[in-house]
C-alpha positions as CSV (number, residue, x, y, z in Angstrom):
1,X,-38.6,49.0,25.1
2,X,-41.6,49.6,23.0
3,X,-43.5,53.0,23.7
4,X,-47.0,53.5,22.4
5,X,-49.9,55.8,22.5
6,X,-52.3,52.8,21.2
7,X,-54.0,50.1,23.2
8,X,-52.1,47.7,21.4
9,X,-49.1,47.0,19.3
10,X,-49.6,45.7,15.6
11,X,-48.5,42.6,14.9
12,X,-47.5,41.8,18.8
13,X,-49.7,39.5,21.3
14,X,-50.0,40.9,25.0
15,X,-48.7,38.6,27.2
16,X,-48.5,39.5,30.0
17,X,-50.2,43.2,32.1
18,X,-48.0,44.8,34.8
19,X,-50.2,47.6,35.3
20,X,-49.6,51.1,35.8
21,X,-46.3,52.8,35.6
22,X,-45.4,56.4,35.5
23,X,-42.6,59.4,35.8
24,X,-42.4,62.8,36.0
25,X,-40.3,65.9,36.3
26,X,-40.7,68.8,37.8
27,X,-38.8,71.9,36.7
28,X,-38.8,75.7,37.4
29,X,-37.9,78.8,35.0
30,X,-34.3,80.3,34.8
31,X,-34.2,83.6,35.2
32,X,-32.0,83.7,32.0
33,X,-34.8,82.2,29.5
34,X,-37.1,84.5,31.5
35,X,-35.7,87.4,30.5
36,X,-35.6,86.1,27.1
37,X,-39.1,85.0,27.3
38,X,-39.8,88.8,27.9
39,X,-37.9,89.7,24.5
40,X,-39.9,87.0,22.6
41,X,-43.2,88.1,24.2
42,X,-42.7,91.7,22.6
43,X,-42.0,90.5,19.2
44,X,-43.2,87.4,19.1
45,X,-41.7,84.0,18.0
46,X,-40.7,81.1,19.4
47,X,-39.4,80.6,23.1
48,X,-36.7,77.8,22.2
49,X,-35.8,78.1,26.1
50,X,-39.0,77.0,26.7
51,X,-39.2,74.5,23.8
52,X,-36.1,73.0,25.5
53,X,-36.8,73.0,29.1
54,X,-40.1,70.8,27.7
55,X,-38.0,68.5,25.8
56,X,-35.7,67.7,28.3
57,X,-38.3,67.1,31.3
58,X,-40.6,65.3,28.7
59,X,-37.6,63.0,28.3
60,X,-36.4,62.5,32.1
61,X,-39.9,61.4,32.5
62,X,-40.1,59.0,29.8
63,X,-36.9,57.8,31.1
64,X,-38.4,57.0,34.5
65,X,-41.5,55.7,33.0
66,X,-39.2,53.2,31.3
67,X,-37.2,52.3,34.2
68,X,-40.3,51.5,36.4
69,X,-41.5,49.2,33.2
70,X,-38.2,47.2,33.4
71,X,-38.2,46.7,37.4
72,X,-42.0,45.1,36.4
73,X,-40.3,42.9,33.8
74,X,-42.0,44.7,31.1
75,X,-40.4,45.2,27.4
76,X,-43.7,48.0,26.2
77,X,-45.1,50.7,27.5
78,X,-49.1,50.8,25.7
79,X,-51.5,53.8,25.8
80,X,-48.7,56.5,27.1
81,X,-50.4,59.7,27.9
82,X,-48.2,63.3,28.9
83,X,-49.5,65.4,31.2
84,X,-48.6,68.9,32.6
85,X,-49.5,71.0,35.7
86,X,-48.4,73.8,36.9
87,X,-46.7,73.5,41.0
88,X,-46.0,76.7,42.2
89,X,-45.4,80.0,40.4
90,X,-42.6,79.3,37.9
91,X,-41.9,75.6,38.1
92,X,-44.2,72.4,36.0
93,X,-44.5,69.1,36.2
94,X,-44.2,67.1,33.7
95,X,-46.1,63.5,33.9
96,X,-45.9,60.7,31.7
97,X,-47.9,57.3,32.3
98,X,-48.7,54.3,30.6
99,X,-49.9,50.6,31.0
100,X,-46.7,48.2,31.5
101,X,-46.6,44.9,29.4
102,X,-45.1,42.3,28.2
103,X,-45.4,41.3,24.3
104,X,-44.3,38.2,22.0
């Protein structure tokens, strides 16, 4: 599967447009990496708990994203966009979308 923030994929033709396809994960704060959080917040630096729970809900997303793709009988992904939102007090969502094609 071919996953791009572009319009369209050098070199590639567009054969065929699926449409819309998207995934997302939601995910709330451990109290653990909260009370780390606190530590990191004092004297500063990176909150690699943070940096972590990101990376793995950014990729659970693109995971779904992909999946819906290949039920359309896509093999790329064009123009993916992330997105995040906040639910509730201590938990985000993590969106991902993107236009599901087919290329030659």
């Amino acid at each position: 599967m071919i996953l791009t923030n572009i319009e369209i994929i050098p070199g590639k033709n567009i054969v065929e447009h699926y449409g819309l396809v998207q995934g997302n994960s939601i995910r709330a704060k451990h109290i653990g990496r909260d009370i780390m959080a606190g530590f990191k917040n004092v004297i500063g630096g990176e909150l690699k708990g943070y940096t972590e729970l990101l990376s793995e809900s950014r990729q659970e997303a693109t995971e779904r994203m992909v999946k819906q793709a290949e039920d359309f009988g896509a093999n790329a992904v064009v123009n993916v966009r992330f997105s995040t939102s906040s639910i509730a007090a201590g938990a985000a969502e993590m969106y991902v979308y993107g236009t599901a094609v087919k290329v030659e």
